[in-house]
Legacy VTK file of the C-alpha trace (Angstrom):
# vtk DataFile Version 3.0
C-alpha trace
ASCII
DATASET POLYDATA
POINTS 85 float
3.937 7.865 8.390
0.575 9.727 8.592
-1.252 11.167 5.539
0.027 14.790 6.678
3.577 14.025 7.858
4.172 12.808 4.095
2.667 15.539 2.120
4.630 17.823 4.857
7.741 16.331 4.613
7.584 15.746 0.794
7.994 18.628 -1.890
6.307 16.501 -4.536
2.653 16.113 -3.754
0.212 13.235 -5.323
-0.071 9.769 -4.124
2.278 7.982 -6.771
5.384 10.597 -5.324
4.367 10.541 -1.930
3.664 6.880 -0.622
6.108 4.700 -3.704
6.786 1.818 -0.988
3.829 -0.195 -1.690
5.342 -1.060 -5.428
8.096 -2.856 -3.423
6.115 -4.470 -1.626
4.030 -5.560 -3.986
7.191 -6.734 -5.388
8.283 -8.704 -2.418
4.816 -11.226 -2.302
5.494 -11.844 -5.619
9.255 -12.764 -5.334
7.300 -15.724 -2.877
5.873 -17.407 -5.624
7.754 -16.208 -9.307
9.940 -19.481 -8.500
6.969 -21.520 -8.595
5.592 -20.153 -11.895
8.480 -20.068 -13.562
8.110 -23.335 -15.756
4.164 -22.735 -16.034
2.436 -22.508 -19.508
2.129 -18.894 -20.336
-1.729 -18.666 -19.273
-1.003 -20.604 -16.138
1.295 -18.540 -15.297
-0.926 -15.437 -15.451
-3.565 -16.847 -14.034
-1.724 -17.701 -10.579
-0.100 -14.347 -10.744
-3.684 -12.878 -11.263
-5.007 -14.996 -8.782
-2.417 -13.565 -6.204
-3.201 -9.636 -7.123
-6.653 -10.564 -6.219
-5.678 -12.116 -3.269
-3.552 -9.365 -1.963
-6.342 -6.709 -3.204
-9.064 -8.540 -1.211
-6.618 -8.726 2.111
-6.108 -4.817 1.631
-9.242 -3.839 0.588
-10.403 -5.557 4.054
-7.731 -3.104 6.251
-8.583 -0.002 4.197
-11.294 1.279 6.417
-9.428 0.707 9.566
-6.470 2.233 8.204
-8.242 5.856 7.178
-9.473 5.859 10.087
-6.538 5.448 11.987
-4.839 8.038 9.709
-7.757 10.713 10.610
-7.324 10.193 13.915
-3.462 10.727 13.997
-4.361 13.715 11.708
-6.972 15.266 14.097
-4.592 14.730 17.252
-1.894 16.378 14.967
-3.997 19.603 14.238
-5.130 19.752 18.374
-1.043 19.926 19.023
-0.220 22.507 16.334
-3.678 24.734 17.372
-2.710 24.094 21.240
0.916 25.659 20.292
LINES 1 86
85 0 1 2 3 4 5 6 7 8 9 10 11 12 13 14 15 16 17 18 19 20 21 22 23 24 25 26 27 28 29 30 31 32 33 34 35 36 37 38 39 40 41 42 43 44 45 46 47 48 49 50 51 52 53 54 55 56 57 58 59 60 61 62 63 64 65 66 67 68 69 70 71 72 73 74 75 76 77 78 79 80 81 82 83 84
């Protein structure tokens, strides 16, 4: 869903209201390795879960760019249609 469609489409604006999908999935890399920490010492076990919030922040952090810009774009070709209507 573009940046526009979901502030559109959604009556609550702000980015915690509109886009609440990446807490789940957040949720669902975890649920790969909670099994495996389970039984850890209490600062082993946050520092694997830290070390996999910075690996997930480092892989998204690396498709940001490409990802605004691929939002603007379907924004821009989005405004063309509506000002060609």
């Amino acid at each position: 869903m573009c940046l526009m469609c979901s502030c559109v489409s959604s009556p609550n604006t702000g980015a915690g209201r509109v886009v609440g999908e990446q807490t789940e999935q957040l949720w669902a890399e975890f649920k790969r390795i909670l099994h495996l920490t389970r039984y850890m010492s209490a600062p082993n076990h946050q520092a694997t879960l830290e070390a996999m919030l910075d690996s997930i922040s480092v892989r998204k952090q690396g498709s940001l760019a490409s990802i605004i810009v691929s939002q603007h774009r379907e924004l821009l070709k989005l405004r063309g249609e509506w000002a060609g209507s």
